[in-house]
C-alpha positions in Angstrom: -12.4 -33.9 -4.8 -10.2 -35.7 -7.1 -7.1 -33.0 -6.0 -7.8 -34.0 -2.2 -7.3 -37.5 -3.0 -4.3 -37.7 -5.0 -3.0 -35.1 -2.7 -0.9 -37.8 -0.2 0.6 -39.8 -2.8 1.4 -36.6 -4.9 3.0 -35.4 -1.6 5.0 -38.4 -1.1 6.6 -38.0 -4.4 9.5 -35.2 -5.3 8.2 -32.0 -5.9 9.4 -31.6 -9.3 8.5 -34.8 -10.2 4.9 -34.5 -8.9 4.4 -30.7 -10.7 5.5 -33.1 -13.6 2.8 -35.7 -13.0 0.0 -32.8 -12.4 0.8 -30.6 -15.7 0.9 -33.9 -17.3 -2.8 -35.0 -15.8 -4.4 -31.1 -15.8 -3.1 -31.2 -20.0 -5.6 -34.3 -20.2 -8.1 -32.8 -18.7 -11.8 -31.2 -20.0 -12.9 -28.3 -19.6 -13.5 -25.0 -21.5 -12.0 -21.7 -21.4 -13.3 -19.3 -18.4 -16.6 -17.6 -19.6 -16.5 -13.5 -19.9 -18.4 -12.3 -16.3 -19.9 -8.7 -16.4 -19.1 -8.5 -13.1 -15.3 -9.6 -13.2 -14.1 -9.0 -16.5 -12.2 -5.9 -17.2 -9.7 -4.4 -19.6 -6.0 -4.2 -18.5 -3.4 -3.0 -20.9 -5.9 -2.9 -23.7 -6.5 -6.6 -23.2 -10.1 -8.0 -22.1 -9.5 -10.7 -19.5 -12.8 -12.3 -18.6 -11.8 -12.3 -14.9 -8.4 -11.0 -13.1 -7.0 -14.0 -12.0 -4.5 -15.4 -13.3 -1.9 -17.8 -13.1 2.1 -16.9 -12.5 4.9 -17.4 -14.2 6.8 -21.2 -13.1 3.9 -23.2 -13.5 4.2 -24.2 -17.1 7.6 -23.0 -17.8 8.2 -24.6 -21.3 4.7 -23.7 -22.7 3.3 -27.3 -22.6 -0.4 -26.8 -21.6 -1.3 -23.0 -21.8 -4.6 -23.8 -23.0 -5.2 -26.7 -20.6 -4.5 -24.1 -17.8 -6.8 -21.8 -19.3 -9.1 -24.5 -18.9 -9.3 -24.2 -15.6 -10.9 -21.2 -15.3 -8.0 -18.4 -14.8 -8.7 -15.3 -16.9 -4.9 -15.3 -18.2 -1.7 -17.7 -18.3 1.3 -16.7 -18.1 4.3 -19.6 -19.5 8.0 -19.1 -18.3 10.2 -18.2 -17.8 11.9 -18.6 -21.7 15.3 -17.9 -22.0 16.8 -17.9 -25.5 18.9 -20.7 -25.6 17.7 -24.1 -23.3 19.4 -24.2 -20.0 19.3 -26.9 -17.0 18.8 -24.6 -14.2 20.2 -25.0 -11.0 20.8 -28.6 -9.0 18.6 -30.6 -7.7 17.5 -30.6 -4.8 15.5 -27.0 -6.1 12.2 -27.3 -5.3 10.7 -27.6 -1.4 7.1 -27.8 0.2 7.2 -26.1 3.4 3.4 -27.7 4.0 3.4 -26.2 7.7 3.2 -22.9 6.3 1.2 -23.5 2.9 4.2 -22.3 0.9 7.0 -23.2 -1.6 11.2 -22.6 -1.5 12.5 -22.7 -5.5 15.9 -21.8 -6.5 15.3 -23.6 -10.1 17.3 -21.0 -12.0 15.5 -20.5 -15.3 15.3 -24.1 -16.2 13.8 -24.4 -19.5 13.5 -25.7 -22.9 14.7 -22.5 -24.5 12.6 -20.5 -26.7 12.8 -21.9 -29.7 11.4 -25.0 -28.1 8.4 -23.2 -27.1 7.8 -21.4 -29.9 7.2 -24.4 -31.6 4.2 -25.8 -29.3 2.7 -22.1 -29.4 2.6 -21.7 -32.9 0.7 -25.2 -33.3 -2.2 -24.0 -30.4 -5.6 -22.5 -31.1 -5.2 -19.1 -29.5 -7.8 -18.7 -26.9 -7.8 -16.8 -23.7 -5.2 -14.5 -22.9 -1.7 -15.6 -22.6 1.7 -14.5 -21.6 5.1 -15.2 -22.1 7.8 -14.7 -19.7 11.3 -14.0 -20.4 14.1 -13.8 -19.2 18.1 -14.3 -19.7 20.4 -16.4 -19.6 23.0 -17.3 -16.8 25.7 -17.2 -18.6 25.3 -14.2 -20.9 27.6 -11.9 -21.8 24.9 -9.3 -22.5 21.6 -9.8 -20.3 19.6 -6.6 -22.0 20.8 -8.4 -25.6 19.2 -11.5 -24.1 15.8 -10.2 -23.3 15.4 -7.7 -26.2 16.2 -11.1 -28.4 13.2 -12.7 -26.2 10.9 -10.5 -27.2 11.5 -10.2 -30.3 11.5 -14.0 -31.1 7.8 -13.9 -28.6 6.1 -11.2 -29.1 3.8 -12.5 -32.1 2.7 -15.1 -30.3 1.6 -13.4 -26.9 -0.7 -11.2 -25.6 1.7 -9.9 -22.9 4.8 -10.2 -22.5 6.7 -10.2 -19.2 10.2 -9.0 -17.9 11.5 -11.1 -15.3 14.3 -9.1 -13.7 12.9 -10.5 -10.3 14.4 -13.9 -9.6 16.7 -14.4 -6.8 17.9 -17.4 -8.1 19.3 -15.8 -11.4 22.9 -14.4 -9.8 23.0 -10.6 -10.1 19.9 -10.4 -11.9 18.5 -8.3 -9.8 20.7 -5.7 -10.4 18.6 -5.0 -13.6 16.1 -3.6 -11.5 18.1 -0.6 -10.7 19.7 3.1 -11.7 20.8 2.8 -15.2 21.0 -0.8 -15.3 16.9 -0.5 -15.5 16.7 2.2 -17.9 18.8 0.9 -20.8 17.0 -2.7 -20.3 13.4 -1.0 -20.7 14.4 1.3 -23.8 16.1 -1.7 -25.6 13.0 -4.0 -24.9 10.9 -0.9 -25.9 12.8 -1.0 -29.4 12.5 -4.8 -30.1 8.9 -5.0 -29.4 8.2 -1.6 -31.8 5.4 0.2 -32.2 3.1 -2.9 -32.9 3.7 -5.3 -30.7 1.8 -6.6 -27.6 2.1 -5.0 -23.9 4.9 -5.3 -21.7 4.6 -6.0 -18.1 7.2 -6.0 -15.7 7.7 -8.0 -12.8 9.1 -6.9 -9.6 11.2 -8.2 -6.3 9.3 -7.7 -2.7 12.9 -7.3 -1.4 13.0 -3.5 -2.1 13.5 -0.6 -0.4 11.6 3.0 -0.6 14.3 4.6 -2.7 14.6 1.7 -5.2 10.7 1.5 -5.7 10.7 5.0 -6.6 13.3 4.9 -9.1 11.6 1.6 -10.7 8.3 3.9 -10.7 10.5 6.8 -12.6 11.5 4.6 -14.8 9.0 2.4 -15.9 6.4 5.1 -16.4 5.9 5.2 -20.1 8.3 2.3 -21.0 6.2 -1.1 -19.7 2.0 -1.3 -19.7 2.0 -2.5 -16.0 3.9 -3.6 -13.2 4.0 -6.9 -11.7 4.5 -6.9 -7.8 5.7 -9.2 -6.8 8.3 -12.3 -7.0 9.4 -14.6 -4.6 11.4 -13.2 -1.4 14.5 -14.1 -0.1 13.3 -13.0 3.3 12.6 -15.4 6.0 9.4 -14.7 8.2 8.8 -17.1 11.2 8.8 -20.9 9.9 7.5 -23.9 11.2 8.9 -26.8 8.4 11.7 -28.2 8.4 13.0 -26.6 4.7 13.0 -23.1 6.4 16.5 -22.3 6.1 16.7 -23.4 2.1 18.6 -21.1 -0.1 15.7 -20.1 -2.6 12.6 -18.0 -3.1 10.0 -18.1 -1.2 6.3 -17.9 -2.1 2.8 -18.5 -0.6 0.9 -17.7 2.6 4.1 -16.1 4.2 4.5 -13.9 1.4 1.2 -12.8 1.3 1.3 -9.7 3.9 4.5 -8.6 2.4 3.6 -8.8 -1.5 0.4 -6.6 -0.4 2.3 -4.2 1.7 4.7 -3.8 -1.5 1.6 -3.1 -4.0 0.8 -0.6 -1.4 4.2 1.0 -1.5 4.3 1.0 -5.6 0.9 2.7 -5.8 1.7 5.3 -2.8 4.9 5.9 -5.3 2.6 7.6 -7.8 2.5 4.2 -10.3 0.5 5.9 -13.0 0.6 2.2 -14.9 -2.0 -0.6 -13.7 -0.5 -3.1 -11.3 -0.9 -7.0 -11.1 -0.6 -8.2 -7.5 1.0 -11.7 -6.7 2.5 -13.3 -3.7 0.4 -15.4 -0.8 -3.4 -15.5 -3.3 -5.1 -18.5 -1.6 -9.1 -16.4 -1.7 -11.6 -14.5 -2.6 -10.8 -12.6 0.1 -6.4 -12.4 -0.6 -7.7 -11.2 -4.4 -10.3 -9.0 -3.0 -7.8 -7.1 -0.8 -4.9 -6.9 -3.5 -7.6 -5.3 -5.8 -8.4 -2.5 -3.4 -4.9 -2.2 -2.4 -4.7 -1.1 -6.0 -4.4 -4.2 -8.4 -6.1 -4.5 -11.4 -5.2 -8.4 -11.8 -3.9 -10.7 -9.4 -2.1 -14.1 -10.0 -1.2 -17.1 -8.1 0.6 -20.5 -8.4 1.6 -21.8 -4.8 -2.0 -22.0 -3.4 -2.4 -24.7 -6.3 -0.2 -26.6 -4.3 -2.4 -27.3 -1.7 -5.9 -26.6 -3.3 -6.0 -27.9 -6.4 -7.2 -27.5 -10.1 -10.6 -26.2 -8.5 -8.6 -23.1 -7.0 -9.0 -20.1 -9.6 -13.2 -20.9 -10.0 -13.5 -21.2 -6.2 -11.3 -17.7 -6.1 -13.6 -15.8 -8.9 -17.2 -17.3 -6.9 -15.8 -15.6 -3.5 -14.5 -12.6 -5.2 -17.8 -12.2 -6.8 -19.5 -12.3 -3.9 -17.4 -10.0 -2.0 -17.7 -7.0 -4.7 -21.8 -7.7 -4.4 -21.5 -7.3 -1.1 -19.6 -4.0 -1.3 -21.8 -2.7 -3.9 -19.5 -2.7 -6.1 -21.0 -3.8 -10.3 -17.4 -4.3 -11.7 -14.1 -5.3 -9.9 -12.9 -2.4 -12.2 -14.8 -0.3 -9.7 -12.9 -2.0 -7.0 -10.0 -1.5 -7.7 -7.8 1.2 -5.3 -11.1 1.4 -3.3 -9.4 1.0 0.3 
């Protein structure tokens, strides 16, 4: 209720400024950590998530308010993306509401405090709930696999996952890491600097793929990451109404949300032996219902926020609930892959 009416002057504000405002006020916030549900908590990676939705990457980039996210009900957080050394991102202009279509146009570009910035705030928290930590590298690096394997190593003791962001298109030629070779030495170099102790590692995926580069992502990721994220933002443009539709950027939310679950299909027809985590278009019950039995074990989200509010992830774990009653089903574990 409180959401719906700070909405319009939220709106009326810059984007990045009102994100600002509203990690700033959801910080301040009470609230305790989502409670373990028998019927929605599962095990993922050999982590116990007390429901499987969670919140994306780009929310809280710097690491400011993990646990005042986790307040809010989501089973996991994820912060970043952290590069290793601070960087300012792209110009502004970067951040668009297409509010027509209930979605979002970034091209930020990895803006973030760096790492050691971060680091800083996580080592002071009380660990509670499950959190991860996105990296990713630097523009302007003359190595990019030095840059992550540095990014996990410098994160890994204070995450329960860890994520590799080779997915953004606003990163240029970063997406190049996600194929041939270029894939393979990235994933055995982050395998060595996380060794044989340290937390899982989660990969995270375009929707802009073809057949042929899915299945050499699947080839290569079997046995290197823990599970694959699917999906980022698309540089795609589906039919628009607003008037930011032809913004250079990512796109995310409800127009994404066909796509992202046609691309979880696609990775679990290629034989993914590793658990999945969809993302892209999550607004329901229902949107985390269907990514589950496409196949996902978690889900995440961060446009619908936009638009719904702090009350989004409890309102998404009631419905899903419901739904798996419905279906007979005692676990989402059950769920999942049942379509």
């Amino acid at each position: 209720m409180l959401y719906r009416l700070a909405r319009p002057a939220l709106f009326a504000l810059d984007p990045e400024r009102a994100h600002g405002l509203t990690l700033a006020a959801l910080k301040a916030a009470p609230g305790g950590v989502a409670a373990r549900d028998p019927v929605l908590a599962t095990r993922v990676a050999g982590l116990d998530f007390p429901n499987p939705i969670g919140l994306a990457a780009g929310f809280d980039k710097d690491a400011v308010a993990p646990d005042a996210l986790l307040r809010m009900g989501f089973g996991s957080v994820e912060v970043g993306t952290l590069t290793p050394l601070a960087q300012a991102g792209n110009p502004r202009p970067r951040l668009f509401r297409l509010v027509e279509d209930r979605a979002v146009i970034n091209r930020m570009g990895f803006n973030n405090g760096g790492q050691a910035a971060a680091l800083a705030r996580l080592k002071a928290r009380t660990r509670r709930g499950i959190l991860g930590i996105n990296v990713g590298a630097n523009k302007d690096a003359a190595d990019r696999v030095a840059d992550y394997a540095a990014g996990v190593r410098q994160m890994a003791p204070h995450a329960d996952y860890l994520t590799i962001n080779i997915s953004s298109p606003n990163t240029p030629g970063l997406r190049a890491l996600q194929t041939g070779a270029a894939l393979a030495e990235l994933l055995t170099a982050v395998a060595e600097a996380r060794g044989a102790s340290g937390p899982p590692v989660f990969l995270k995926v375009a929707p802009d793929l073809e057949p042929a580069e899915i299945d050499a992502i699947v080839a290569a990721a079997s046995g290197k990451v823990d599970a694959l994220i699917v999906s980022n933002t698309t540089v795609a443009r589906p039919p628009l109404a607003s008037r930011h539709a032809g913004e250079v950027g990512g796109l995310s939310g409800a127009p994404l949300r066909d796509m992202a679950l046609q691309r979880l299909r696609d990775f679990r027809a290629a034989g993914a032996a590793m658990p999945l985590i969809g993302v892209g278009g999550i607004a329901s019950g229902a949107d985390a219902y269907a990514r589950i039995r496409a196949g996902a074990s978690l889900v995440q989200l961060y446009s619908a926020l936009v638009y719904e509010g702090p009350g989004l992830p409890r309102r998404i774990a009631r419905e899903l609930k419901a739904l798996l009653a419905r279906d007979g089903f005692a676990t989402v574990a059950e769920a999942v892959g049942a379509e």
